[in-house]
LODREN-621004 format. One record per residue (C-alpha): residue number from 1; residue in one letter; x, y negated, z. Coordinates in nm, 2 decimals. Example, Ala and Ser with C-alpha at 12.3 -4.5 7.8 and 13.67 -1.06 7.14 Angstrom:
# LODREN-621004
ATOM   pos   code       px       py       pz
ATOM     1      A     1.23     0.45     0.78
ATOM     2      S     1.37     0.11     0.71
***
This chain:
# LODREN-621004
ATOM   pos   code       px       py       pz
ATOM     1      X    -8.88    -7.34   -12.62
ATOM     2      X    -9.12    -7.63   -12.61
ATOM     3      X    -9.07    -7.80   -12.26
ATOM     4      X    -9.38    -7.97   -12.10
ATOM     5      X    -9.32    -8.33   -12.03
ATOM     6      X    -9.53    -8.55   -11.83
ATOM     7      X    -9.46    -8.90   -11.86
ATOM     8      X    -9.60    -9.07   -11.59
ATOM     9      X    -9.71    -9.49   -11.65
ATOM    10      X    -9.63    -9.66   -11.33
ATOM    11      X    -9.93    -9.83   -11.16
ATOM    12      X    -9.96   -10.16   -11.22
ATOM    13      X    -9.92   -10.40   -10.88
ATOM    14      X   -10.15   -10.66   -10.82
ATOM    15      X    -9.90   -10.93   -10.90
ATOM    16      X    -9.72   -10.89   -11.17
ATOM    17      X    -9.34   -11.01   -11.03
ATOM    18      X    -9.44   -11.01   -10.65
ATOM    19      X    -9.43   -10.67   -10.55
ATOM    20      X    -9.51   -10.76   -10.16
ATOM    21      X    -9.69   -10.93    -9.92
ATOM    22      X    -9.48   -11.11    -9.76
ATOM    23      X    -9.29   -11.23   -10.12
ATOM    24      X    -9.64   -11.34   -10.19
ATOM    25      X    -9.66   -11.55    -9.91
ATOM    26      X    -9.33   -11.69   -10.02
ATOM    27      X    -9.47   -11.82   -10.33
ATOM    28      X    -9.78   -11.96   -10.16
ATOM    29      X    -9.61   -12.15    -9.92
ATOM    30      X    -9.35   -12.33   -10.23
ATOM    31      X    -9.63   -12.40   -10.43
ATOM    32      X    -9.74   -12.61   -10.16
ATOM    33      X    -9.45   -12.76   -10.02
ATOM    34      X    -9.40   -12.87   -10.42
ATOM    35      X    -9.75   -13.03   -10.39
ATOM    36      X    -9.64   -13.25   -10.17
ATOM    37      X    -9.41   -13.42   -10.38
ATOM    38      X    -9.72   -13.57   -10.61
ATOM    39      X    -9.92   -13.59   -10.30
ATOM    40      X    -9.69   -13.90   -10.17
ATOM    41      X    -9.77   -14.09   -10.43
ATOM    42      X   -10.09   -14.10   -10.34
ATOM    43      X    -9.95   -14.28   -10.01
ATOM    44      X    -9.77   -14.49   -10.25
ATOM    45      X   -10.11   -14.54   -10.46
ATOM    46      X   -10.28   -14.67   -10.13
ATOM    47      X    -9.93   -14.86   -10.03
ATOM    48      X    -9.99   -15.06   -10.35
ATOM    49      X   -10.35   -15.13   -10.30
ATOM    50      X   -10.32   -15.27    -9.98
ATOM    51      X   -10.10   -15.50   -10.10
ATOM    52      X   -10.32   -15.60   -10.39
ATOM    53      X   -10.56   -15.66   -10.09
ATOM    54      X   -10.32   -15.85    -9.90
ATOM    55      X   -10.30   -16.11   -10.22
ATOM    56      X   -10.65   -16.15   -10.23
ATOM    57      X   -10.70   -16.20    -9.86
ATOM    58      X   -10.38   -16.46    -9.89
ATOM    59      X   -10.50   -16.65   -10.18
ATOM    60      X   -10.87   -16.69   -10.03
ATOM    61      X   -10.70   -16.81    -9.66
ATOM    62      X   -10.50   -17.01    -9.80
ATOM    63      X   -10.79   -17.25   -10.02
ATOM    64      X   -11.08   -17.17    -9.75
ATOM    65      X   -10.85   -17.18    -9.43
ATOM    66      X   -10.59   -16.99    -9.19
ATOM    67      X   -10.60   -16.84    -8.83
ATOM    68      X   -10.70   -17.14    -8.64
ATOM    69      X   -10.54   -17.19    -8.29
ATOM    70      X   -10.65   -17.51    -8.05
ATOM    71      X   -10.40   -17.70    -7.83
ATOM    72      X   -10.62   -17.96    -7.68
ATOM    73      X   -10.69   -18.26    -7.60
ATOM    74      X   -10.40   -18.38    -7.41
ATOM    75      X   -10.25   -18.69    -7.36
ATOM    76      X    -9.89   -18.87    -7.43
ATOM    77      X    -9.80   -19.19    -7.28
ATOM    78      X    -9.51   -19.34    -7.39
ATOM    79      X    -9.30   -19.54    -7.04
ATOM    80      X    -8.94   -19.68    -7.04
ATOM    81      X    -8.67   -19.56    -6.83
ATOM    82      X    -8.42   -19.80    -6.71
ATOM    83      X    -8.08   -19.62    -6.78
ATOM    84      X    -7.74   -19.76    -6.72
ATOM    85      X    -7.50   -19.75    -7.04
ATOM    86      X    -7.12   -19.87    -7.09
ATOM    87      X    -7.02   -20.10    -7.36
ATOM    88      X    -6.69   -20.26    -7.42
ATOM    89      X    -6.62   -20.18    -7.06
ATOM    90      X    -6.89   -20.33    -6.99
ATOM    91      X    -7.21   -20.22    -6.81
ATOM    92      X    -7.54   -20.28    -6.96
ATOM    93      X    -7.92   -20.20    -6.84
ATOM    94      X    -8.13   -20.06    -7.10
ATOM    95      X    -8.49   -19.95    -7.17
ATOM    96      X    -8.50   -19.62    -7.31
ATOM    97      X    -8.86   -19.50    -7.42
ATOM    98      X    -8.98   -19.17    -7.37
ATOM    99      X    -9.28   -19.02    -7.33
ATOM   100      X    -9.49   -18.79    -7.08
ATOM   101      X    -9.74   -18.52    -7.15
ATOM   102      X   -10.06   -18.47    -6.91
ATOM   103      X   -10.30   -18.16    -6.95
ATOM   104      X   -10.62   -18.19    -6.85
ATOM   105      X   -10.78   -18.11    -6.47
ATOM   106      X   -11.04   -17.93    -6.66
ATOM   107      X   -11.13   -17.84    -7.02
ATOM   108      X   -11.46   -17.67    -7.13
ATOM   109      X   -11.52   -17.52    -7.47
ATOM   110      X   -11.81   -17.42    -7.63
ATOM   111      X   -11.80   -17.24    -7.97
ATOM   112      X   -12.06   -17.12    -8.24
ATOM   113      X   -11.87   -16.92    -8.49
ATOM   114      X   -12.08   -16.85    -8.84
ATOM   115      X   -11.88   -16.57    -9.01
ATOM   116      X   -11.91   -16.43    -9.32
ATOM   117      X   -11.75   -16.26    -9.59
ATOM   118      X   -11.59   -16.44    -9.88
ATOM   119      X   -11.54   -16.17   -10.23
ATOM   120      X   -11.21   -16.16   -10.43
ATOM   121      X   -11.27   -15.89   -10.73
ATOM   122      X   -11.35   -15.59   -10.48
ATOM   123      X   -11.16   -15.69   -10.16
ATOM   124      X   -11.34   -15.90    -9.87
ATOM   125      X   -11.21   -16.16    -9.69
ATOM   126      X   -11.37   -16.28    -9.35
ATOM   127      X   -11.38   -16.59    -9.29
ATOM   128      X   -11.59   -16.85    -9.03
ATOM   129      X   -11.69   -17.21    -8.97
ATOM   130      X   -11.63   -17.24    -8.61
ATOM   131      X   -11.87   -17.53    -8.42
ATOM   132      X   -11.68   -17.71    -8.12
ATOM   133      X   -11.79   -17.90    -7.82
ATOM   134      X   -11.51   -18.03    -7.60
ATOM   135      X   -11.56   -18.14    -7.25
ATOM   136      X   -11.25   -18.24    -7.07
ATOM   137      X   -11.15   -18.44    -6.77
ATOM   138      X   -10.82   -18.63    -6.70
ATOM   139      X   -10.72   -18.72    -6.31
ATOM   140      X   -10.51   -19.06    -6.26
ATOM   141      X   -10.16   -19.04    -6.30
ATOM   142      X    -9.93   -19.00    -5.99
ATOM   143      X    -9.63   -19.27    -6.09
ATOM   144      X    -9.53   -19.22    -5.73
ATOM   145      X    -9.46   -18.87    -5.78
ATOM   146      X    -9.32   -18.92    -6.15
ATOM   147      X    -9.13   -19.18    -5.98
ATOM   148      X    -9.20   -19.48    -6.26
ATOM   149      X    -9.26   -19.79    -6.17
ATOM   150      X    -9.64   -19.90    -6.32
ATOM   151      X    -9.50   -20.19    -6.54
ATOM   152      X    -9.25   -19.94    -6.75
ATOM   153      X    -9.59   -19.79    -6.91
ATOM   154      X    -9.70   -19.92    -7.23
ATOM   155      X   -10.05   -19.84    -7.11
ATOM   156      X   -10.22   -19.97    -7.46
ATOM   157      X   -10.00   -19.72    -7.66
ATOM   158      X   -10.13   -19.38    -7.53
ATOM   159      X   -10.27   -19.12    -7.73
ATOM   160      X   -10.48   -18.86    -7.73
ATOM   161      X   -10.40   -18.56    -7.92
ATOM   162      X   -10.58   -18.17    -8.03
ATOM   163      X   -10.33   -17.96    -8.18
ATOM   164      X   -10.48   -17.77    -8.48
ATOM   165      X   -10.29   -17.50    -8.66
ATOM   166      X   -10.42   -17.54    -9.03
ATOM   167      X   -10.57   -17.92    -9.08
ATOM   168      X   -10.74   -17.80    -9.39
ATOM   169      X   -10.99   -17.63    -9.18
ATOM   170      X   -11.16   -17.95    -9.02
ATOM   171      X   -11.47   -18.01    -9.15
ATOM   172      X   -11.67   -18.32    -9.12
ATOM   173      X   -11.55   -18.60    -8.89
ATOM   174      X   -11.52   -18.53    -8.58
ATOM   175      X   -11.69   -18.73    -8.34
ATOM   176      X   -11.50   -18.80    -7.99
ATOM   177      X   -11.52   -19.04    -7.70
ATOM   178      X   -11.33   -19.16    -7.42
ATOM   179      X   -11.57   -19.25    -7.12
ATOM   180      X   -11.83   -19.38    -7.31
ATOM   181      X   -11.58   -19.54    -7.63
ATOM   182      X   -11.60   -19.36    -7.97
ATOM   183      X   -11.27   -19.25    -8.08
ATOM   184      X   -11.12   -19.28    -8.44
ATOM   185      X   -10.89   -19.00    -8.51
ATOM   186      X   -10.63   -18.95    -8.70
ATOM   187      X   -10.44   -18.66    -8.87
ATOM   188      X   -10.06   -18.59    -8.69
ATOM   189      X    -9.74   -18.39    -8.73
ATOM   190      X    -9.44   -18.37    -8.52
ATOM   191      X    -9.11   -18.49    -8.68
ATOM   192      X    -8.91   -18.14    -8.64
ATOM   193      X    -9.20   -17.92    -8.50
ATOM   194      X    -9.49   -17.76    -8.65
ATOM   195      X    -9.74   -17.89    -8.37
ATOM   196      X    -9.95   -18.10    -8.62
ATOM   197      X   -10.34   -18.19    -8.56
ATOM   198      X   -10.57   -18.48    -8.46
ATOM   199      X   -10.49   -18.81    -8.25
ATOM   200      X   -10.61   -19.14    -8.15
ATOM   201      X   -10.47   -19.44    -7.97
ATOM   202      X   -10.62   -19.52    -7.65
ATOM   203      X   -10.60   -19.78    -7.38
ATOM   204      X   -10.53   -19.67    -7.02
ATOM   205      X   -10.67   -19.86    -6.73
ATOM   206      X   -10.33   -19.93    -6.51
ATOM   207      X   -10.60   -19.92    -6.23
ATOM   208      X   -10.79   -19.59    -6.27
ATOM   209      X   -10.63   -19.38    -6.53
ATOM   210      X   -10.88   -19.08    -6.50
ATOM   211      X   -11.11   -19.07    -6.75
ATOM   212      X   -11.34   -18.80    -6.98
ATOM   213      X   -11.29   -18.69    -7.29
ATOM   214      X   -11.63   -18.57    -7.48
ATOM   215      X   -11.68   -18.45    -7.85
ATOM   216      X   -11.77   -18.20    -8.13
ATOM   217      X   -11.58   -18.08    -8.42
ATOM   218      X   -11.64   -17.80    -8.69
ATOM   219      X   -11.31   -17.60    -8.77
ATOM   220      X   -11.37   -17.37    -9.05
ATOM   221      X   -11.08   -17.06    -9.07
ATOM   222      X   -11.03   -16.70    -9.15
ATOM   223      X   -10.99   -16.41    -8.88
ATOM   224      X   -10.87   -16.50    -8.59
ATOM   225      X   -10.97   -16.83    -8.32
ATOM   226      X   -10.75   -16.90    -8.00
ATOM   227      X   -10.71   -17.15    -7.77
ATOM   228      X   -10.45   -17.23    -7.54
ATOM   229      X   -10.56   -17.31    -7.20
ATOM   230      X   -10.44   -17.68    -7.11
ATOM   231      X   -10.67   -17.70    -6.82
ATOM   232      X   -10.61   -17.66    -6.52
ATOM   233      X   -10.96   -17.48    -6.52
ATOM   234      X   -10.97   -17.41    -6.84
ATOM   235      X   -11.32   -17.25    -6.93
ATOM   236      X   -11.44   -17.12    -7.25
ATOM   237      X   -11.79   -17.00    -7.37
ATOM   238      X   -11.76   -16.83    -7.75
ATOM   239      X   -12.05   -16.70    -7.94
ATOM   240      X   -12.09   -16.58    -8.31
ATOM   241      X   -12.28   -16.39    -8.57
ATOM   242      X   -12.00   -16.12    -8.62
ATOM   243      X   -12.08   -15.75    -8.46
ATOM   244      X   -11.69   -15.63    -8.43
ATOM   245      X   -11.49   -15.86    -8.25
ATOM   246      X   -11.15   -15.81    -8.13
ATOM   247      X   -11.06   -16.01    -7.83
ATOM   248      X   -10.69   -16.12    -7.86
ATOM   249      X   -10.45   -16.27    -7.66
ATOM   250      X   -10.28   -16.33    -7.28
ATOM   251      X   -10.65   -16.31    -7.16
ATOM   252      X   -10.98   -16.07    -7.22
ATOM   253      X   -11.28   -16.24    -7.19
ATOM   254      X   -11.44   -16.23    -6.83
ATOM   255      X   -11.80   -16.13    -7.00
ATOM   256      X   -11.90   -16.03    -7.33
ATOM   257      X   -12.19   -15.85    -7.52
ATOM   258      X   -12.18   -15.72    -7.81
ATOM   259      X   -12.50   -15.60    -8.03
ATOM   260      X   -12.55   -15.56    -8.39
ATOM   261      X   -12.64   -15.93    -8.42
ATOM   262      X   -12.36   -16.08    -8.29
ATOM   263      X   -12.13   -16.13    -7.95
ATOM   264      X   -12.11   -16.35    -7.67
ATOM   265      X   -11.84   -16.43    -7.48
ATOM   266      X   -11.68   -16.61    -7.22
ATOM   267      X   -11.30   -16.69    -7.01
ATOM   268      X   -11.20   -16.83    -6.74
ATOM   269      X   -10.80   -16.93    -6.68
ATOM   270      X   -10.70   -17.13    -6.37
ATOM   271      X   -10.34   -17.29    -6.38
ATOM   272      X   -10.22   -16.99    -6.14
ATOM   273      X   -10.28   -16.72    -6.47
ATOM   274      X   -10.02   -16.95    -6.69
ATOM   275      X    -9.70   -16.97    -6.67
ATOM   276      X    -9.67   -17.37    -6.78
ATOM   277      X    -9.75   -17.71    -6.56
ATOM   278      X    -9.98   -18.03    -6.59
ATOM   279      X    -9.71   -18.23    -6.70
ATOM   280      X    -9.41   -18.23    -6.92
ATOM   281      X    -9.12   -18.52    -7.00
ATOM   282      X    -9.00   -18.57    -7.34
ATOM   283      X    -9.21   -18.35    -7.56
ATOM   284      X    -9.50   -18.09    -7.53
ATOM   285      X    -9.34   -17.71    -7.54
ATOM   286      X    -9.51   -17.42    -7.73
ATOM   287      X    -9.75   -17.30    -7.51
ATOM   288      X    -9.95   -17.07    -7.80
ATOM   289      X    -9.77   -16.77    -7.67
ATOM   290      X   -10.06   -16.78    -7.36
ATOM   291      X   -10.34   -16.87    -7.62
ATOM   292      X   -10.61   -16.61    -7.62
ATOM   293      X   -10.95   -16.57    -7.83
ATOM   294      X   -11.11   -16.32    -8.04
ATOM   295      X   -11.01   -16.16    -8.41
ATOM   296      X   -11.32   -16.09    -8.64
ATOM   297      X   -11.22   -15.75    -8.76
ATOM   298      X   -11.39   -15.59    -9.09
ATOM   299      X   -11.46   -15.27    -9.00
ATOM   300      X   -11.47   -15.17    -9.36
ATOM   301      X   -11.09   -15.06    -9.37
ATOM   302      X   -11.08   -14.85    -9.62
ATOM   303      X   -10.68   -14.82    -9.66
ATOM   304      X   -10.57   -14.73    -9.36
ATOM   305      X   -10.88   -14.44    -9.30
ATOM   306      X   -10.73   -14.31    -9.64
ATOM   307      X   -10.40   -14.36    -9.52
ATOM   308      X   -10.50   -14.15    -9.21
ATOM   309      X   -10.64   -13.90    -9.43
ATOM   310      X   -10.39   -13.86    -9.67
ATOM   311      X   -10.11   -13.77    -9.44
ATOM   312      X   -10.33   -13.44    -9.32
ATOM   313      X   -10.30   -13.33    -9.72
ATOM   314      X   -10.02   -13.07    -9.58
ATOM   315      X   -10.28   -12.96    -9.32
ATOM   316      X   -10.58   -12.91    -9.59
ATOM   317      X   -10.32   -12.75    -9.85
ATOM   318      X   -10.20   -12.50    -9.58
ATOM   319      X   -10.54   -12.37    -9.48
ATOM   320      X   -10.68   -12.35    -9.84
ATOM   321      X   -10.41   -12.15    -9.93
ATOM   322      X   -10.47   -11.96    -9.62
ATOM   323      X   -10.80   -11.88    -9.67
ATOM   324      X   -10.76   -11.75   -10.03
ATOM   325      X   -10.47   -11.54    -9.95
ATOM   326      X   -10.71   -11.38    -9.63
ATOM   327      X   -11.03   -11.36    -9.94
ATOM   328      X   -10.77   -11.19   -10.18
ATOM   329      X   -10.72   -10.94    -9.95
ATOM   330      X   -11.05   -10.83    -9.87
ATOM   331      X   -11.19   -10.87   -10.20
ATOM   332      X   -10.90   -10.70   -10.39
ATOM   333      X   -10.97   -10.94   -10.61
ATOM   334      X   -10.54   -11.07   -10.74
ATOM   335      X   -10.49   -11.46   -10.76
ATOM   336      X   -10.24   -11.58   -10.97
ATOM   337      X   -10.00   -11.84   -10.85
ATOM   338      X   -10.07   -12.02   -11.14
ATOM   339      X   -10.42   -12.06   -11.01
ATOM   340      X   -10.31   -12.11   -10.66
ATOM   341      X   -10.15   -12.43   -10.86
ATOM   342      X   -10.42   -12.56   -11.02
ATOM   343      X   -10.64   -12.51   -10.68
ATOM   344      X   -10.34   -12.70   -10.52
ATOM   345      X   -10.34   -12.97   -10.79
ATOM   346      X   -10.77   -13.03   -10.73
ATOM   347      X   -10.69   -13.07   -10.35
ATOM   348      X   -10.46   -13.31   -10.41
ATOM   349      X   -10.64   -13.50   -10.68
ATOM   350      X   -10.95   -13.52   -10.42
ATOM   351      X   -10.70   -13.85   -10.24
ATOM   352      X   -10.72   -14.02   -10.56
ATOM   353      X   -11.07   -13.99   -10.59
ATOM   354      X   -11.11   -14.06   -10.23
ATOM   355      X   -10.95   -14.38   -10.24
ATOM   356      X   -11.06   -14.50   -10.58
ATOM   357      X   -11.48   -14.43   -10.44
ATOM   358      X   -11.37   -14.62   -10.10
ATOM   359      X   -11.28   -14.93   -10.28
ATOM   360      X   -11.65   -14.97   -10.40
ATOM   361      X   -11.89   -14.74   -10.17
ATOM   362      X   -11.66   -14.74    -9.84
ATOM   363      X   -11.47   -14.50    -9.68
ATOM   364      X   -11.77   -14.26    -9.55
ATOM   365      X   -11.93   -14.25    -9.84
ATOM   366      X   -11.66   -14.20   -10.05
ATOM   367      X   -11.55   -13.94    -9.81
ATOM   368      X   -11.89   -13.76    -9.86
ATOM   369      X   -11.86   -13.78   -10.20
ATOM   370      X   -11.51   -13.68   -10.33
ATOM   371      X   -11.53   -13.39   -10.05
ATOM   372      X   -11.85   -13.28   -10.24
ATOM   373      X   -11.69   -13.31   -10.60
ATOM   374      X   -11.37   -13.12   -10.45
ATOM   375      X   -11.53   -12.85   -10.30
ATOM   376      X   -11.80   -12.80   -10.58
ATOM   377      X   -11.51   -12.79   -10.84
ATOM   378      X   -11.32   -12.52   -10.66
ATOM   379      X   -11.63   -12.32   -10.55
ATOM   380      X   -11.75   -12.29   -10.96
ATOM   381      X   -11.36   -12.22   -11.04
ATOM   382      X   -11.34   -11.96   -10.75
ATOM   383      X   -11.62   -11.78   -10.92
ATOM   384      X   -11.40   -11.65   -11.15
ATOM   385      X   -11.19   -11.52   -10.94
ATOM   386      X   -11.38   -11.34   -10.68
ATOM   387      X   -11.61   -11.06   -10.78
ATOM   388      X   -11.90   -11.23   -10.63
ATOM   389      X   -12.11   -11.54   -10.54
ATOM   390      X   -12.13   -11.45   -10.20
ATOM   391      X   -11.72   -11.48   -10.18
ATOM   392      X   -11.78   -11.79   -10.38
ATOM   393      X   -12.03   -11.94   -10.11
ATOM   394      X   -11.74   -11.80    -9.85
ATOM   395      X   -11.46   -12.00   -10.01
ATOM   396      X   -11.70   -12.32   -10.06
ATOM   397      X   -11.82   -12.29    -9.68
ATOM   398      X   -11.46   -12.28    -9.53
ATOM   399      X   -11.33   -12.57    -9.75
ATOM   400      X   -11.65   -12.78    -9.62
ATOM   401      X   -11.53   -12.71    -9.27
ATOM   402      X   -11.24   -12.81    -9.33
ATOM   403      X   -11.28   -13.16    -9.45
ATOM   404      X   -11.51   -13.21    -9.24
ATOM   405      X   -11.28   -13.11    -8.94
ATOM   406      X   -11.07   -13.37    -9.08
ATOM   407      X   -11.34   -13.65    -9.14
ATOM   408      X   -11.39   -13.63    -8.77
ATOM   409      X   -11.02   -13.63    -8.69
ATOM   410      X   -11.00   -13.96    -8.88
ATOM   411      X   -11.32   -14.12    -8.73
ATOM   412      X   -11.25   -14.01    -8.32
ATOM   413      X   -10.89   -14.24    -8.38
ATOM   414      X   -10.88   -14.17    -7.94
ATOM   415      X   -10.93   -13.81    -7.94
ATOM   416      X   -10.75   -13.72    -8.28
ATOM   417      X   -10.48   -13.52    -8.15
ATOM   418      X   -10.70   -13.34    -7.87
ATOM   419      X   -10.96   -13.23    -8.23
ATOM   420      X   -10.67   -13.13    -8.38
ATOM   421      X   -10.50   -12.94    -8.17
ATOM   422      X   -10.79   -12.72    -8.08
ATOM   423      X   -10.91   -12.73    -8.46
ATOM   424      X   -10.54   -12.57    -8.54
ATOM   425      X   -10.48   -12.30    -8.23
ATOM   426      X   -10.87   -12.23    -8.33
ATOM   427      X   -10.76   -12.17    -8.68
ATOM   428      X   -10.44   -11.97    -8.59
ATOM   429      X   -10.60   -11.75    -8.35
ATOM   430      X   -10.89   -11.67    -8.63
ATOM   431      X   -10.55   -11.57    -8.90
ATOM   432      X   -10.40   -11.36    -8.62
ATOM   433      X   -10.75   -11.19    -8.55
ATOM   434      X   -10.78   -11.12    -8.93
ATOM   435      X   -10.48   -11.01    -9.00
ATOM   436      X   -10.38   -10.83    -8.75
ATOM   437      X   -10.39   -10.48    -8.92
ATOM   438      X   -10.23   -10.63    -9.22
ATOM   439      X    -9.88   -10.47    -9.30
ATOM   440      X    -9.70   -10.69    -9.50
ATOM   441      X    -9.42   -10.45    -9.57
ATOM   442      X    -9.62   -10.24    -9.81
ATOM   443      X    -9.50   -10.26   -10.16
ATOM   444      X    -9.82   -10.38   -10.26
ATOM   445      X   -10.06   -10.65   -10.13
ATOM   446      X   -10.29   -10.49    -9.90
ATOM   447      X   -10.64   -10.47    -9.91
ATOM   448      X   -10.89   -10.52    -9.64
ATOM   449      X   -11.25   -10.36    -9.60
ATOM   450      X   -11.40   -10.58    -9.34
ATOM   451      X   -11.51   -10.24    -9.10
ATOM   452      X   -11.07   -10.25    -9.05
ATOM   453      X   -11.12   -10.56    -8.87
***
């Protein structure tokens, strides 16, 4: 007896080993956790660069010039004090010298920086020549008050002293008077302190020890100017070609303007906003902890906008994947992890590209550029995957949304987290819309007909 026999060939899934939804969302979501492990070295990549940049920046500061910082003029007289000693049980009267350091009543400051940027291989450096006009004003010295007698000065030894912070950086000679004397100065350093700078010995009239103090210098330096405010009305009027300044320091400027040609600023610091006297015995303190002045930023920072960038790769990975996992379920149409791999690996490459095109172009362009490339590349490849060009157009439209939802995350530095959190609830509540009717138990991947939704 022949017996009938139907053998019956299973249906293929749509997956070959993932016979679920929700053990294809499994997969998805290692493939790109393992994406990030080549994706931080792309922050290692930048890491490295910077400090490539940091060498060229160094080497050019250090021949051209260094952050410059001012601390003057001001003025040391040297006086004896009588002081009473014991020597073989005997007492003895001695002159011990010593010295006493005035600040000026007022000091005004005028300053012309020309900035400009100096080229190391493909890293900028900016750099300025800085013209200064000093005018300062000394009041006569109270020796009641200091309590030393007028014969203990040595009033032809006094000096007159502008602490500078890198000497290479004066350019020219300056040219400063006293009254109406010209001045011949000399280069200075502390013995055991780094105060170093510009002096010249001067006579004091025992008299009338007021006098003026008048002159112009050219400091040339790199980034940053400050000036330390000796006076006790200590004004400062700053100017420059430069059209991102940073203004630094204890004190913001009292006015500015800023236009694509330049700035113009100007302080004002009385004695009451510092937290230091007119006179000091035995040395001069640091005071450059209440200098202030500006920082000449390049706004061309490529590094740390790619830095910024890079650490939203987890972000960008997340909602491509998303999106093609929502696409293979209304267009029926399988995707292979290995090709969720390869689309993972091109989003990830796109960094590389990004930061190797911002080194030469800028970040903006080269933002605009490898985010073209990236999404071009996985719009052709997606053609082959998704039945047809519309799809393709789909897939290309949403990844363009998406980079550029983070291209304005990276530019609006203030409002970054507010962008993003409304970018990502947007994005969550638009996968809970679409999904919605998805059941993810089913032994097979669901499909979608867009009339379901």
């Amino acid at each position: 007896m022949e017996q009938n026999s139907k053998i019956t060939t299973p249906k293929p899934t749509s997956l070959g080993f993932a016979k679920s939804g929700s053990i294809k969302l499994l997969i998805i979501g290692a493939i790109a956790l393992v994406l990030l492990i080549p994706q931080s070295f792309t922050l290692d990549l930048i890491e490295e660069r910077q400090l490539r940049m940091i060498e060229a920046e160094e080497d050019i500061r250090g021949k051209w010039s260094r952050e410059q910082t001012l601390t003057g003029p001001y003025l040391k007289v040297p006086y004896f004090e009588l002081k009473e000693i014991v020597e073989k049980g005997e007492k003895k009267i001695i002159k011990e010298q010593r010295n006493k350091y005035f600040l000026p009543e007022t000091l005004n400051l005028r300053g012309n920086i020309d900035a400009q940027l100096l080229h190391r291989g493909i890293f900028d450096v900016v750099v300025y020549t800085n013209d200064i006009a000093f005018d300062a004003k000394f009041d006569s010295m109270d020796l009641q008050k200091m309590n030393i007698l007028p014969e203990n000065i040595l009033w032809n030894q006094a000096e007159l002293l502008i602490g500078i912070s890198d000497l290479r950086g004066i350019s020219g000679s300056p040219t400063f008077k006293q009254n109406s004397n010209s001045l011949v100065m000399e280069p200075f350093a502390e013995n055991n302190s780094e105060t170093k700078g510009l002096l010249s010995k001067i006579t004091l009239d025992p008299g009338n020890s007021s006098f003026s103090f008048t002159g112009n210098m050219v400091l040339k330096g790199s980034k940053d100017f400050s000036i330390v405010p000796l006076g006790k009305t200590t004004h400062l009027d700053l100017s420059g070609n430069w059209s991102s300044p940073s203004f630094q320091g204890e004190f913001l400027p009292d006015s500015r303007s800023i236009t694509a040609d330049g700035f113009q600023s100007n302080w004002q610091v009385l004695h009451f906003n510092r937290p230091f006297g007119q006179v000091f015995d035995g040395y001069l303190p640091n005071l450059s902890t209440s200098a202030f002045g500006l920082s000449l930023v390049n706004p061309v920072d490529q590094y740390q906008q790619s830095t910024r960038t890079s650490k939203y790769a987890i972000l960008i990975i997340a909602l491509s994947f998303l999106a093609l996992f929502l696409m293979e379920l209304f267009t029926k149409s399988p995707i292979h992890p290995v090709q969720y791999t390869l689309i993972g690996f091109a989003l990830v490459l796109y960094y590389t590209l990004l930061i190797a095109l911002s080194e030469h172009l800028g970040f903006t362009f080269a933002y605009g550029i490898a985010s073209l490339a990236t999404v071009t590349l996985l719009g052709l490849y997606s053609r082959s995957i998704f039945p047809t060009w519309k799809e393709t157009g789909l897939f290309g439209s949403v990844l363009s949304i998406f980079y550029l939802f983070i291209f304005i995350i990276v530019k609006q530095q203030d409002f970054a987290l507010l962008i993003g959190s409304i970018g990502l609830f947007i994005s969550l509540a638009v996968t809970m819309f679409v999904s919605r009717k998805i059941n993810f138990s089913q032994q097979e991947i669901p499909s979608l007909h867009p009339s379901q939704l």
